[in-house]
TORMAR-200144 format. One record per atom (N, C-alpha, C): atom name; x, y, z; residue number from 1. Coordinates in nm, 2 decimals. Layout:
# residues N
<pt><atome>CA</atome><X>X</X><Y>Y</Y><Z>Z</Z><num>NUM</num></pt>
...
This chain:
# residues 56
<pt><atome>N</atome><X>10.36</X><Y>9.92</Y><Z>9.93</Z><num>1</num></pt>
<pt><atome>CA</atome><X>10.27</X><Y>9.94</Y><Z>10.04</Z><num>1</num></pt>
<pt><atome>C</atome><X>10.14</X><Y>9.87</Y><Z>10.01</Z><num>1</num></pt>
<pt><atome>N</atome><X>10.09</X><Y>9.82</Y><Z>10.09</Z><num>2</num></pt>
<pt><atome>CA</atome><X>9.97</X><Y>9.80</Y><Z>10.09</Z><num>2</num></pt>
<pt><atome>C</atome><X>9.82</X><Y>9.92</Y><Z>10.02</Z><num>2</num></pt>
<pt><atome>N</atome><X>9.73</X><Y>9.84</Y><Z>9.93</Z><num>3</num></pt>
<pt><atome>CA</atome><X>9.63</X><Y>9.90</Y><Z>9.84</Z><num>3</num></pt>
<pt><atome>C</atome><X>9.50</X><Y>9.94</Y><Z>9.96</Z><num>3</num></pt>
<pt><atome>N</atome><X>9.56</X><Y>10.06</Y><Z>10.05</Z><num>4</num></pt>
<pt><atome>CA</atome><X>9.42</X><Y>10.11</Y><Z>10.13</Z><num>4</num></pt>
<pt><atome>C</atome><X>9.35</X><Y>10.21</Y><Z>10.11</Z><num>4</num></pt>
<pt><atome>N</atome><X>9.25</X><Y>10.27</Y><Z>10.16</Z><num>5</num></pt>
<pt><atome>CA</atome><X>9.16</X><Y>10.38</Y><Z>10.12</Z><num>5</num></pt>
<pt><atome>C</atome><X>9.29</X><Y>10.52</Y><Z>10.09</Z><num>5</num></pt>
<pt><atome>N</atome><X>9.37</X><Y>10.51</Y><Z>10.17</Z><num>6</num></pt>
<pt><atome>CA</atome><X>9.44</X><Y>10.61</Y><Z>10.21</Z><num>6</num></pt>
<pt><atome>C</atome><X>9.55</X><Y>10.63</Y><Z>10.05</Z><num>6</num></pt>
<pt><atome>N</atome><X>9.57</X><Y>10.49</Y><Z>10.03</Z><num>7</num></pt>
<pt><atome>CA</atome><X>9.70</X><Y>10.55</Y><Z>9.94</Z><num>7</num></pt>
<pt><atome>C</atome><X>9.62</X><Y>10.56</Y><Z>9.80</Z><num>7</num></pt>
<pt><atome>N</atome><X>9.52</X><Y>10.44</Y><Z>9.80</Z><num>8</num></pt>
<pt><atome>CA</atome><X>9.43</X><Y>10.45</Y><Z>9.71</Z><num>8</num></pt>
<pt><atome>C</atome><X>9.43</X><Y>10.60</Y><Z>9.65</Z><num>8</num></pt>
<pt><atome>N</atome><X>9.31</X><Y>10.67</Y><Z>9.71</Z><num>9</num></pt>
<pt><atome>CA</atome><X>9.30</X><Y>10.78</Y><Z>9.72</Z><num>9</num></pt>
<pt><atome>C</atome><X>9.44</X><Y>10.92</Y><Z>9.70</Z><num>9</num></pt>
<pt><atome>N</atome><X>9.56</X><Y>10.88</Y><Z>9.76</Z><num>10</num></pt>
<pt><atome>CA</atome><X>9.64</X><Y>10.98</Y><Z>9.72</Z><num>10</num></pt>
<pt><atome>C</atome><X>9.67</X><Y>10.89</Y><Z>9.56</Z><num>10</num></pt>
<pt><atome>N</atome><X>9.73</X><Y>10.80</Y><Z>9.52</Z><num>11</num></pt>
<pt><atome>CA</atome><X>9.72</X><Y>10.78</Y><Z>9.39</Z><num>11</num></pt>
<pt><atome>C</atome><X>9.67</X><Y>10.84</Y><Z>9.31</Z><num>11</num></pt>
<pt><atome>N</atome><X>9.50</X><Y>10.84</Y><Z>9.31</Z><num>12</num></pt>
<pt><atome>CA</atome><X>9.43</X><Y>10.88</Y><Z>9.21</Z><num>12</num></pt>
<pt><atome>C</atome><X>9.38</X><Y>11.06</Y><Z>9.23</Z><num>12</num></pt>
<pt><atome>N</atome><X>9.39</X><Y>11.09</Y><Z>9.34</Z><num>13</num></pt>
<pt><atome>CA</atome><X>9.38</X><Y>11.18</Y><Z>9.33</Z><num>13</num></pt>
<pt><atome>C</atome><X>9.50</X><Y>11.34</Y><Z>9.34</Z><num>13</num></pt>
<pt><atome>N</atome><X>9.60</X><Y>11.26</Y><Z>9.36</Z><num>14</num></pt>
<pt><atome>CA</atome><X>9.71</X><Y>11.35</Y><Z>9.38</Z><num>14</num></pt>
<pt><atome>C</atome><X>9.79</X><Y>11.31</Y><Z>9.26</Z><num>14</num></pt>
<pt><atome>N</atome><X>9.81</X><Y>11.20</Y><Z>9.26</Z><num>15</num></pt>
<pt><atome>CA</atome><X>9.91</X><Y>11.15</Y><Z>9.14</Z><num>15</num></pt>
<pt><atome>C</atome><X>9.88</X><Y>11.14</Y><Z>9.02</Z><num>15</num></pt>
<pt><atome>N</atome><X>9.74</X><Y>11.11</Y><Z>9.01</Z><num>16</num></pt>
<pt><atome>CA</atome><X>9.68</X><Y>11.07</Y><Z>8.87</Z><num>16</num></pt>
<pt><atome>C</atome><X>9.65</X><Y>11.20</Y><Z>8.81</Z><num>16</num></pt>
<pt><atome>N</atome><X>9.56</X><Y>11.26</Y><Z>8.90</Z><num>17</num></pt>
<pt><atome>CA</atome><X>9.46</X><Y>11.37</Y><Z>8.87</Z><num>17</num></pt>
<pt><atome>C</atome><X>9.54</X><Y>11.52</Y><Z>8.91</Z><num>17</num></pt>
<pt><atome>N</atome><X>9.66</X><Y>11.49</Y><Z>8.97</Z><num>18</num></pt>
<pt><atome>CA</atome><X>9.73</X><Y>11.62</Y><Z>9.01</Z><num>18</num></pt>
<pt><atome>C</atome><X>9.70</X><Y>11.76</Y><Z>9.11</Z><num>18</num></pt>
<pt><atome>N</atome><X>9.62</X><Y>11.70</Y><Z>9.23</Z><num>19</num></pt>
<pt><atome>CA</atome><X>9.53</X><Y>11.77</Y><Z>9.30</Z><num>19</num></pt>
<pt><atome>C</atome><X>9.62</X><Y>11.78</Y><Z>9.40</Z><num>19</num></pt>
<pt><atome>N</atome><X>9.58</X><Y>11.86</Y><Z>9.47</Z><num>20</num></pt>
<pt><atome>CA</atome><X>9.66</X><Y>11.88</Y><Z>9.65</Z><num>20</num></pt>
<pt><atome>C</atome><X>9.63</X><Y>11.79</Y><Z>9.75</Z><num>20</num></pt>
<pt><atome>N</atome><X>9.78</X><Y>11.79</Y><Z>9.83</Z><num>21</num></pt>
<pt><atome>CA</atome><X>9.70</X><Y>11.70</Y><Z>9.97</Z><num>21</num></pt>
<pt><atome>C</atome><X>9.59</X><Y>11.74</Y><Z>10.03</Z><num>21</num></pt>
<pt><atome>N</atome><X>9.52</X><Y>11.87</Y><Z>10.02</Z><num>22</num></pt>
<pt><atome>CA</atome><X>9.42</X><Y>11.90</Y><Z>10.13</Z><num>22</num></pt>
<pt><atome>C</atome><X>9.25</X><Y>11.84</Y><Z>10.07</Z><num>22</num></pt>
<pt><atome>N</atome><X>9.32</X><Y>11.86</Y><Z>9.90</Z><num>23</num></pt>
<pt><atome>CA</atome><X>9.20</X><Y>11.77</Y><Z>9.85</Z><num>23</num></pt>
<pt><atome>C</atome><X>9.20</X><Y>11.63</Y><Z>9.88</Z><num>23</num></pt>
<pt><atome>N</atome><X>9.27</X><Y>11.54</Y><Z>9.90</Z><num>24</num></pt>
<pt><atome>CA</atome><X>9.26</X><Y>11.42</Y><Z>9.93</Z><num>24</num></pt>
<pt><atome>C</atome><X>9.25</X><Y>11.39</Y><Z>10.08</Z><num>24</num></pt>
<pt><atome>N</atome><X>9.26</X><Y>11.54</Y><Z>10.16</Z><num>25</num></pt>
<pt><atome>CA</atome><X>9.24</X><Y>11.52</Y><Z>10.32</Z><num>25</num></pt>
<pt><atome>C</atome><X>9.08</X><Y>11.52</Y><Z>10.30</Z><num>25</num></pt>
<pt><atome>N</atome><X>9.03</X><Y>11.61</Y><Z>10.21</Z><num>26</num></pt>
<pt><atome>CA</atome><X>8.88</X><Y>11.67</Y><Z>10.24</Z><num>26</num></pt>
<pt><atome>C</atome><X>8.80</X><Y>11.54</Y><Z>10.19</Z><num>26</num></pt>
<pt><atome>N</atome><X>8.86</X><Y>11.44</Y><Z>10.05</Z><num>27</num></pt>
<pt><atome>CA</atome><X>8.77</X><Y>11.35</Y><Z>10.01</Z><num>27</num></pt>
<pt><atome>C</atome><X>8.74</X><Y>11.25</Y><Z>10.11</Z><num>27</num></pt>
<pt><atome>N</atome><X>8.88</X><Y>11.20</Y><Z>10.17</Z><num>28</num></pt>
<pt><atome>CA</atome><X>8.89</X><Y>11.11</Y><Z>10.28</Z><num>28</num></pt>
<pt><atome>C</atome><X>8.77</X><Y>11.13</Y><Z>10.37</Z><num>28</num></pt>
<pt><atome>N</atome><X>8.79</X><Y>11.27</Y><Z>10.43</Z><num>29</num></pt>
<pt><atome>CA</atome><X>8.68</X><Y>11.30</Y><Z>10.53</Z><num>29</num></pt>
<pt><atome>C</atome><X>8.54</X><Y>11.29</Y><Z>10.52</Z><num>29</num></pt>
<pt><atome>N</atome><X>8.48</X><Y>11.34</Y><Z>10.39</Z><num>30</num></pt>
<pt><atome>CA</atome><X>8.36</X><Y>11.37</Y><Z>10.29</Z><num>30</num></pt>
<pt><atome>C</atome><X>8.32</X><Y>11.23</Y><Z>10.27</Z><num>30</num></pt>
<pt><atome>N</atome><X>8.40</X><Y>11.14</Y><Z>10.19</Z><num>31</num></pt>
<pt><atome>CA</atome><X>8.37</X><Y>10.98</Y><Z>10.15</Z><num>31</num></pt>
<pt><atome>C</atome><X>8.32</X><Y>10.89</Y><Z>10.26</Z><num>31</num></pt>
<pt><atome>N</atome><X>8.44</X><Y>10.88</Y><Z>10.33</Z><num>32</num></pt>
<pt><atome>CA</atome><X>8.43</X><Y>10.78</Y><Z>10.43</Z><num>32</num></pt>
<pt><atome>C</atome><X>8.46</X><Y>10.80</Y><Z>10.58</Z><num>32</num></pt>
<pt><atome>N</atome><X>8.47</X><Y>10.95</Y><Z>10.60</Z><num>33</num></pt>
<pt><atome>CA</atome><X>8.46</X><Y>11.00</Y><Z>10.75</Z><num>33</num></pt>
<pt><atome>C</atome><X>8.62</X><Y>10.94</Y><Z>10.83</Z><num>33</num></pt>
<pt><atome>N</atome><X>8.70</X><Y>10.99</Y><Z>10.69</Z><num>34</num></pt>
<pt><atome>CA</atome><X>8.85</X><Y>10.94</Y><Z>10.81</Z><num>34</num></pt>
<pt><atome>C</atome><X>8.93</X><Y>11.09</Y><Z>10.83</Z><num>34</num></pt>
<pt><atome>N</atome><X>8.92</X><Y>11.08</Y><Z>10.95</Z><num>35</num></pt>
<pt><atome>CA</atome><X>9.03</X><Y>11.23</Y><Z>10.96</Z><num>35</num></pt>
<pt><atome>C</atome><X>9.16</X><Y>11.21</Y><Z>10.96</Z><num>35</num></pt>
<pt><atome>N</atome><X>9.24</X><Y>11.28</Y><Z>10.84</Z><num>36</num></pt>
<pt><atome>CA</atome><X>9.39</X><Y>11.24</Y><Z>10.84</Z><num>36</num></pt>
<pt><atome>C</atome><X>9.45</X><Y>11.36</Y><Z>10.81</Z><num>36</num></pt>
<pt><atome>N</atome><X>9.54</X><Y>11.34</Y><Z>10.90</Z><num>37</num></pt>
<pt><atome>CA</atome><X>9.68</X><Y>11.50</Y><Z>10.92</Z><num>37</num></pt>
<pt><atome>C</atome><X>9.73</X><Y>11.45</Y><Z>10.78</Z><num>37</num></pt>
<pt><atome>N</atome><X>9.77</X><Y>11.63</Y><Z>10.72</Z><num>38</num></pt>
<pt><atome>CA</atome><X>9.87</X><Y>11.62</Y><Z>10.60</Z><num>38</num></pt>
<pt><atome>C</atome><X>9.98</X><Y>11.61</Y><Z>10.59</Z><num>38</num></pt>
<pt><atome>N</atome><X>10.04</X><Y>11.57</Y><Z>10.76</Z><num>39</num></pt>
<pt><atome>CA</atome><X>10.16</X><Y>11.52</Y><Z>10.82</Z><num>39</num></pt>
<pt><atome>C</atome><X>10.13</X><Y>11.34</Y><Z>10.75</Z><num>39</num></pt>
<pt><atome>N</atome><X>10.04</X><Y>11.28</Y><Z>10.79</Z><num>40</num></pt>
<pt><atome>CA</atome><X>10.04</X><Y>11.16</Y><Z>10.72</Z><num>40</num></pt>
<pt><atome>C</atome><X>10.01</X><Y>11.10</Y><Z>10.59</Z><num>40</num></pt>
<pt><atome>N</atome><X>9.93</X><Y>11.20</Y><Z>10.56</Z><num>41</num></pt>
<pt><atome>CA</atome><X>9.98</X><Y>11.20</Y><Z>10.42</Z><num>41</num></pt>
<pt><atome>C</atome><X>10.10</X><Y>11.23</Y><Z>10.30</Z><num>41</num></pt>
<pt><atome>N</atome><X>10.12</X><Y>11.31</Y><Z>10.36</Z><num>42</num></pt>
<pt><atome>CA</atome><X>10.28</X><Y>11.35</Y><Z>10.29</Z><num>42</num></pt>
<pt><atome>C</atome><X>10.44</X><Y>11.23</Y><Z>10.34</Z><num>42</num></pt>
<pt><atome>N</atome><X>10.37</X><Y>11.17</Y><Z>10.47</Z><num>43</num></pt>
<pt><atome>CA</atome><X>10.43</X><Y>11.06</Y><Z>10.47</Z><num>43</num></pt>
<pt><atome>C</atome><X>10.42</X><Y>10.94</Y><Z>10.39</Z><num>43</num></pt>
<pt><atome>N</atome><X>10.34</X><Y>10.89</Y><Z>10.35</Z><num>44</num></pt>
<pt><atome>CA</atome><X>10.26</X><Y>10.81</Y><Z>10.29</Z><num>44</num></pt>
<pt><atome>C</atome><X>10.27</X><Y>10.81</Y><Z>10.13</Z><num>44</num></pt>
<pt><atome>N</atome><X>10.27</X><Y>10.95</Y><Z>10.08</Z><num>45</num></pt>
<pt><atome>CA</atome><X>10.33</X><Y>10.96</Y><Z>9.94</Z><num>45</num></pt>
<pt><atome>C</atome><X>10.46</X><Y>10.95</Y><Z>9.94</Z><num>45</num></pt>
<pt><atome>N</atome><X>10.56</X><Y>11.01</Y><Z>10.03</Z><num>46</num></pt>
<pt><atome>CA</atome><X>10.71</X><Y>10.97</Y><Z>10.01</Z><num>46</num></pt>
<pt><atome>C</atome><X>10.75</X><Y>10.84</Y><Z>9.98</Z><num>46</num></pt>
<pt><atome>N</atome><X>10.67</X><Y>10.75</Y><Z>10.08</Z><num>47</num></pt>
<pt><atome>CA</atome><X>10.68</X><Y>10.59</Y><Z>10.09</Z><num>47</num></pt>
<pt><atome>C</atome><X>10.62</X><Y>10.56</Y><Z>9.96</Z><num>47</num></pt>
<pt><atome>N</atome><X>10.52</X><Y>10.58</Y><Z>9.85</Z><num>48</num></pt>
<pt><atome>CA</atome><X>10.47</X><Y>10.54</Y><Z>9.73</Z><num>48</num></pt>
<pt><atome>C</atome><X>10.59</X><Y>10.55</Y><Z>9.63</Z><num>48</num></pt>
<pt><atome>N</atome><X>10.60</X><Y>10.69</Y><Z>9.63</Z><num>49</num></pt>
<pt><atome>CA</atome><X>10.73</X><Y>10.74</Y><Z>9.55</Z><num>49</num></pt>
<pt><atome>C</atome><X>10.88</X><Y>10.68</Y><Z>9.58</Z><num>49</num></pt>
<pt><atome>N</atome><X>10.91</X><Y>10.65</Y><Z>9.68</Z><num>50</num></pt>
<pt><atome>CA</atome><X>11.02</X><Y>10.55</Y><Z>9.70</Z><num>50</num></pt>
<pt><atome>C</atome><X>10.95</X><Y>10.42</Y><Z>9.63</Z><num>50</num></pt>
<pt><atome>N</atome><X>10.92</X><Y>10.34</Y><Z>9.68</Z><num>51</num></pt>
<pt><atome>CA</atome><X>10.86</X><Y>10.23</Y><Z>9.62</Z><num>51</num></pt>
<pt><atome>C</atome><X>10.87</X><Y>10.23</Y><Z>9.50</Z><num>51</num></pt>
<pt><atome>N</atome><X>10.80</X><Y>10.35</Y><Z>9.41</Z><num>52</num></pt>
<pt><atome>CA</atome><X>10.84</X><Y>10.30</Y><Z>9.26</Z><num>52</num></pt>
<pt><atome>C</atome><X>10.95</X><Y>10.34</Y><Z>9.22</Z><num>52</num></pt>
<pt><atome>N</atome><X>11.00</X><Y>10.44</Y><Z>9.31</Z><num>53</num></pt>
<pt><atome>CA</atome><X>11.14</X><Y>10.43</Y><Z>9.20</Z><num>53</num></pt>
<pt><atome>C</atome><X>11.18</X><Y>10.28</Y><Z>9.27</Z><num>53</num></pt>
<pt><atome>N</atome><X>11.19</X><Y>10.26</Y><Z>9.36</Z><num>54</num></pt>
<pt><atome>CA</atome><X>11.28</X><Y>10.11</Y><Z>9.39</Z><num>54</num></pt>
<pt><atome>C</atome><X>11.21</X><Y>10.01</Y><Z>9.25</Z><num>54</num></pt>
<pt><atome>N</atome><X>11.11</X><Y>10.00</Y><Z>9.20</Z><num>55</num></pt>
<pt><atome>CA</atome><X>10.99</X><Y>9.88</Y><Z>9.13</Z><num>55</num></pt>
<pt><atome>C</atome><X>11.12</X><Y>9.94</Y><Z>9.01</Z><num>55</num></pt>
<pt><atome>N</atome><X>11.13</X><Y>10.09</Y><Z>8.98</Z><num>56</num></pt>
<pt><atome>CA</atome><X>11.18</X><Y>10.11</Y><Z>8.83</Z><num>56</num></pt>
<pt><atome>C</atome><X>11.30</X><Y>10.08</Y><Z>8.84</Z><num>56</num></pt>
């Protein structure tokens, strides 16, 4: 997928750092004023996590 604020942000802060989706809803919001459902988020990590397993 494409390198945007969105997945950016779930990477490092869900994946890297091991935090919750609602923390990555709140930074989003807090940072740069994007409101996003944790309906889309949790989409958006599925699609990451496919991806690498497809890369591995």
């Amino acid at each position: 997928m494409d390198k945007d604020l969105i997945n950016e942000a779930l990477q490092t802060i869900h994946l890297q750092h091991g935090k919750d989706l609602k923390e990555v809803a709140q930074y989003l919001t807090m940072k740069y004023r994007i409101e996003v459902e944790l309906l889309v988020l949790q989409n958006r990590l599925k699609k990451i996590l496919l991806e690498e397993k497809a890369v591995a």
